[in-house]
ZAZAMI-836438 format. One record per residue: residue in three letters; x negated, z negated, y of N, C-alpha, C, O in turn; chain; residue number from 1. Coordinates in steps of 0.05 Angstrom, whole numbers, padded with zeros to 5 digits. Each point is the difference from the previous one (the first is absolute). Layout:
# residues N
<"ALA" <X Z Y> <X Z Y> <X Z Y> <X Z Y> "A" NUM>
...
***
This chain:
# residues 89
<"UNK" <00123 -00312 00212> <-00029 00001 -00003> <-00008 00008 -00029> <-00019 00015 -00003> "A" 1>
<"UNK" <00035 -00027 -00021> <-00014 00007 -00026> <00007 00034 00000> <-00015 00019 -00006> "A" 2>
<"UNK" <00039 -00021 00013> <00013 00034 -00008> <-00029 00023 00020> <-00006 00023 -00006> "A" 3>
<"UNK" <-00003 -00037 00024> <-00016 00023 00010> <-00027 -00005 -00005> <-00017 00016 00008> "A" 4>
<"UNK" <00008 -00045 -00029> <-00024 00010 -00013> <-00005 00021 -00021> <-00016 00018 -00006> "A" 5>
<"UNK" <00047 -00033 -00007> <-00003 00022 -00028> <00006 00037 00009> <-00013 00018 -00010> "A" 6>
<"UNK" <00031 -00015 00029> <-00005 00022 00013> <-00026 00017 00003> <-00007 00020 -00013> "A" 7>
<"UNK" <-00005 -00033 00032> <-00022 00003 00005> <-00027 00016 -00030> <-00012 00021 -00002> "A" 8>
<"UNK" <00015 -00052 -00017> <-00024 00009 -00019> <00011 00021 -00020> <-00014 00010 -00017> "A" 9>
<"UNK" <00043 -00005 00021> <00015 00026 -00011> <-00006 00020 00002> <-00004 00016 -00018> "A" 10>
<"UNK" <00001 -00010 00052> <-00007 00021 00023> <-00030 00006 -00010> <-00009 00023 -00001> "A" 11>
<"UNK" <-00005 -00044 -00005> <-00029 00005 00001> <-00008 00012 -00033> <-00015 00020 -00004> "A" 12>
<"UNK" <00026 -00034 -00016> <-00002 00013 -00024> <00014 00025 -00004> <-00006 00014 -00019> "A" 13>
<"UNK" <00027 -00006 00039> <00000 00040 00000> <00028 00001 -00009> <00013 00021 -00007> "A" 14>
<"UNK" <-00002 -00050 00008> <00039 00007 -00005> <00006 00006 00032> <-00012 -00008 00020> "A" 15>
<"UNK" <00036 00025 -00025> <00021 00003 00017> <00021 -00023 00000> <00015 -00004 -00019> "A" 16>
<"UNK" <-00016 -00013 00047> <00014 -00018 -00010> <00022 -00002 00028> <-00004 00007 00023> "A" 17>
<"UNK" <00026 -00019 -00035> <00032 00001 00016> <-00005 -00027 00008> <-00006 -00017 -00017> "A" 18>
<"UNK" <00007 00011 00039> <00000 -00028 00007> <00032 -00008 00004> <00013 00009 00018> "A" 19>
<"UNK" <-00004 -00024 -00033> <00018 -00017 00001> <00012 -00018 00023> <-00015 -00013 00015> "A" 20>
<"UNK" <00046 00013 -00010> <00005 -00024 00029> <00010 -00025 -00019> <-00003 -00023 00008> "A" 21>
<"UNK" <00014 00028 -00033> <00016 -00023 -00001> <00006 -00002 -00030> <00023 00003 -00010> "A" 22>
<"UNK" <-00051 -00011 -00004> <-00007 -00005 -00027> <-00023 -00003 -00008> <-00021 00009 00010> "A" 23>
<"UNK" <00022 -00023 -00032> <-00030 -00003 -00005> <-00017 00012 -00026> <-00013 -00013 -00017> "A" 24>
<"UNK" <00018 00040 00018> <-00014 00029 -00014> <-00013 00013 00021> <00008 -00010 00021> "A" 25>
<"UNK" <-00016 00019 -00020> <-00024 00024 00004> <00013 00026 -00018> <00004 -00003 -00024> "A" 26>
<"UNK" <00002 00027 00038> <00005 00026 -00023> <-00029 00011 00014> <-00011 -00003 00022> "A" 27>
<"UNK" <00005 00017 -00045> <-00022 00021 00000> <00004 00021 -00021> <00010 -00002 -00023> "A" 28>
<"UNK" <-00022 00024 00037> <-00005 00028 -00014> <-00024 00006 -00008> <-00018 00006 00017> "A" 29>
<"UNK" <00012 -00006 -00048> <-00022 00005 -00013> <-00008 00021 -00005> <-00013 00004 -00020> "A" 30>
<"UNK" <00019 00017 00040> <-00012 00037 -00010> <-00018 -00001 00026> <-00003 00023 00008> "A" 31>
<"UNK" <-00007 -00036 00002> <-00020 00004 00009> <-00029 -00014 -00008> <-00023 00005 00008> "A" 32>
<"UNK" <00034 -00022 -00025> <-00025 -00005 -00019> <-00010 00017 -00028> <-00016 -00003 -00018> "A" 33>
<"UNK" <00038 00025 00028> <00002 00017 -00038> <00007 -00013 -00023> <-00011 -00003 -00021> "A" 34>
<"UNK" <00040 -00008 00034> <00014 -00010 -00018> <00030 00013 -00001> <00003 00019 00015> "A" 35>
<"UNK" <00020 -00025 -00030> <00020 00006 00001> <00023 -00005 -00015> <00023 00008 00004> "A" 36>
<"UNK" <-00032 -00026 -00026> <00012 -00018 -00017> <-00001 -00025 00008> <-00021 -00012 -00005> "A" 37>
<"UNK" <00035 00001 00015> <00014 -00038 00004> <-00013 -00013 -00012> <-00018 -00015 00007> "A" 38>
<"UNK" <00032 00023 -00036> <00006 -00023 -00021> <-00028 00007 -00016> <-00005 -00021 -00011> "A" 39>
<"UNK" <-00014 00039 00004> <-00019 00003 -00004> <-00032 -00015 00018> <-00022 -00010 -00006> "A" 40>
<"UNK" <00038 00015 00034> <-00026 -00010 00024> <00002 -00028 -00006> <-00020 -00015 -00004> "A" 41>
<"UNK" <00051 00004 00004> <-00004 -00025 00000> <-00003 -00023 -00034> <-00005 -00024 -00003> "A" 42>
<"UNK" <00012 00043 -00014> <-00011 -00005 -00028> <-00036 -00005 00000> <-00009 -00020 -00010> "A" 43>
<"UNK" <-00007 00038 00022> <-00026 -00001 00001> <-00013 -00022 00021> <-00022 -00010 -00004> "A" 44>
<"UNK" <00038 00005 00025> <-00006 -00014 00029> <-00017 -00024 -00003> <-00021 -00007 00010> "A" 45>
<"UNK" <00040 -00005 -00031> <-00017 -00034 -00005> <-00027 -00005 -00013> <-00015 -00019 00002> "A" 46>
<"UNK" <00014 00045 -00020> <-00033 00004 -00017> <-00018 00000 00023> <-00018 -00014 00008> "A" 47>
<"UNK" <00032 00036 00001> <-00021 00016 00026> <-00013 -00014 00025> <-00023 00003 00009> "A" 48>
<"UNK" <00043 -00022 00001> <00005 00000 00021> <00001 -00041 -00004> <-00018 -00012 00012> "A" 49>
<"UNK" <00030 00001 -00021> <00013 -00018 -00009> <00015 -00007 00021> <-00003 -00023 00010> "A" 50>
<"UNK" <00025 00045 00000> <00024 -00019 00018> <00015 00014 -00016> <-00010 00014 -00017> "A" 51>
<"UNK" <00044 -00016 00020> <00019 00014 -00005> <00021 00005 00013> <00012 -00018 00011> "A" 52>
<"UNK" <-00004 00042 -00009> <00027 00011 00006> <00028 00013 -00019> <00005 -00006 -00023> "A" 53>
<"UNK" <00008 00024 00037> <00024 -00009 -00001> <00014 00032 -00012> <00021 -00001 00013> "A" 54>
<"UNK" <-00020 00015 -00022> <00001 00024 00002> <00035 00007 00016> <00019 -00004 -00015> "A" 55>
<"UNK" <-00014 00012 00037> <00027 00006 00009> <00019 00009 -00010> <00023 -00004 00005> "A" 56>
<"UNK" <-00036 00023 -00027> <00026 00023 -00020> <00019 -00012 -00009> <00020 00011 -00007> "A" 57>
<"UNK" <-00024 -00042 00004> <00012 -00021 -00013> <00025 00003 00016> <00023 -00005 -00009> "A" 58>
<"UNK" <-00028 00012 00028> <00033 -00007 00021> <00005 00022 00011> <00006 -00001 00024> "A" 59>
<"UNK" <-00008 00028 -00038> <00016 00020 00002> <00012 00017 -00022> <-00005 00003 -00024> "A" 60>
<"UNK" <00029 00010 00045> <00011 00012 -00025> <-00013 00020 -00022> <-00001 00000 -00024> "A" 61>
<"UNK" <-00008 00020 00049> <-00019 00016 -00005> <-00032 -00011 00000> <-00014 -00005 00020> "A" 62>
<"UNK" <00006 00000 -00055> <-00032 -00008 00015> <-00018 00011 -00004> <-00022 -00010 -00006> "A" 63>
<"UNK" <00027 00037 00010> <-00016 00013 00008> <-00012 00005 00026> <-00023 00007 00007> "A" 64>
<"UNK" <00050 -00016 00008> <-00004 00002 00040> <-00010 -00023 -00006> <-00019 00011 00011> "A" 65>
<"UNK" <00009 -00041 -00020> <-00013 -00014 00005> <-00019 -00002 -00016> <-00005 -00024 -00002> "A" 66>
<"UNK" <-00010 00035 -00011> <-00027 00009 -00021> <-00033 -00009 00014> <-00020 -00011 -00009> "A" 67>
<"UNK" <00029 00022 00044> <-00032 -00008 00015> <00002 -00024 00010> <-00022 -00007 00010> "A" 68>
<"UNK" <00046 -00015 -00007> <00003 -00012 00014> <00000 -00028 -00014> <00018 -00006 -00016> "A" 69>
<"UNK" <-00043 -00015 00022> <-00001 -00031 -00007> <-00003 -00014 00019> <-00009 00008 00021> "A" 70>
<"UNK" <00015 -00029 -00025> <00011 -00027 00021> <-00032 -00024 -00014> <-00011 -00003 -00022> "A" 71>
<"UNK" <00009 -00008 00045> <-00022 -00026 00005> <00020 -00026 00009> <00020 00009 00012> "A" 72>
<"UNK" <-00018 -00035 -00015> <00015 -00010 00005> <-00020 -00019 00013> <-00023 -00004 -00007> "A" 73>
<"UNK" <00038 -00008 00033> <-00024 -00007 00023> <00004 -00032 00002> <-00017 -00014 00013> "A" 74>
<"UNK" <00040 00001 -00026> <00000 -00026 -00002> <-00021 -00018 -00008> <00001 -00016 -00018> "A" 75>
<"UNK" <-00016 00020 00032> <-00020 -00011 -00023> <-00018 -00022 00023> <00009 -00001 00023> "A" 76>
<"UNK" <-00032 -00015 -00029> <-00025 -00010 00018> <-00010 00023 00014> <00002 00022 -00011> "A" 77>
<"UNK" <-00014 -00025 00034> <-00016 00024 00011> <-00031 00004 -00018> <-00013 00020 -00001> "A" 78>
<"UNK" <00008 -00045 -00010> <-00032 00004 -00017> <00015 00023 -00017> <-00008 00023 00002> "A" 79>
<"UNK" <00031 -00031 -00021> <-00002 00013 -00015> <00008 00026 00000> <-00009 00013 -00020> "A" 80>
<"UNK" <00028 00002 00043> <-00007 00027 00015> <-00028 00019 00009> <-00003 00024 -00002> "A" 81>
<"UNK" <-00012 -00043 00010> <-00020 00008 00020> <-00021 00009 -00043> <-00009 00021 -00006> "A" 82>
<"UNK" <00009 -00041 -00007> <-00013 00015 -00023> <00010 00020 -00020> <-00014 00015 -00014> "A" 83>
<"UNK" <00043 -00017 00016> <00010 00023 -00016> <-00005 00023 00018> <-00011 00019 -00011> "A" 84>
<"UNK" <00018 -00016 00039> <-00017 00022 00016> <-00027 00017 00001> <-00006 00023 00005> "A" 85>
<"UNK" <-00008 -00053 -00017> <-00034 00010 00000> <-00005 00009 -00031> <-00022 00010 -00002> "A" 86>
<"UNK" <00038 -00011 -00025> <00001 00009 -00023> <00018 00020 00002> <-00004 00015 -00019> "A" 87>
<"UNK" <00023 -00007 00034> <00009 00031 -00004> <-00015 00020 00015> <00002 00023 -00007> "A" 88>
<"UNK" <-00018 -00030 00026> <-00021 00009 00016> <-00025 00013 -00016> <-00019 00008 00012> "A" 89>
***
């Protein structure tokens, strides 16, 4: 249930998002927000936005193949999903 709220207010703020079976991240692709830097989107995220993520490049070799790609981590209360949803929104 939390993994498919945060899904959800992902979907609705304009990420491309990978739904997960068996963890508790969220990956998303930030070039459809006109983004394309990770570690830049998610350097800015918490001013902007005040949630934070994860930038993926972290865990590749190449990170450049992971540059669009940040993680949401869904462990959380559903209050406190359901508002980080409505502030990336």
């Amino acid at each position: 249930a939390r993994r498919d709220i945060l899904a959800a207010g992902l979907t609705e703020a304009g990420f491309e998002v990978f739904k997960p079976a068996g963890t508790y991240f969220i990956t998303t692709d930030i070039r459809p927000l006109g983004e394309k830097d990770g570690f830049a989107f998610c350097r800015a995220l918490p001013e902007r936005a005040g949630v934070v993520a994860i930038p993926n490049a972290v865990f590749y070799d190449d990170r450049e193949a992971g540059a669009p790609f940040v993680r949401f981590a869904f462990c959380k209360r559903e209050e406190v999903l359901r508002e980080a949803a409505e502030r990336l929104r």
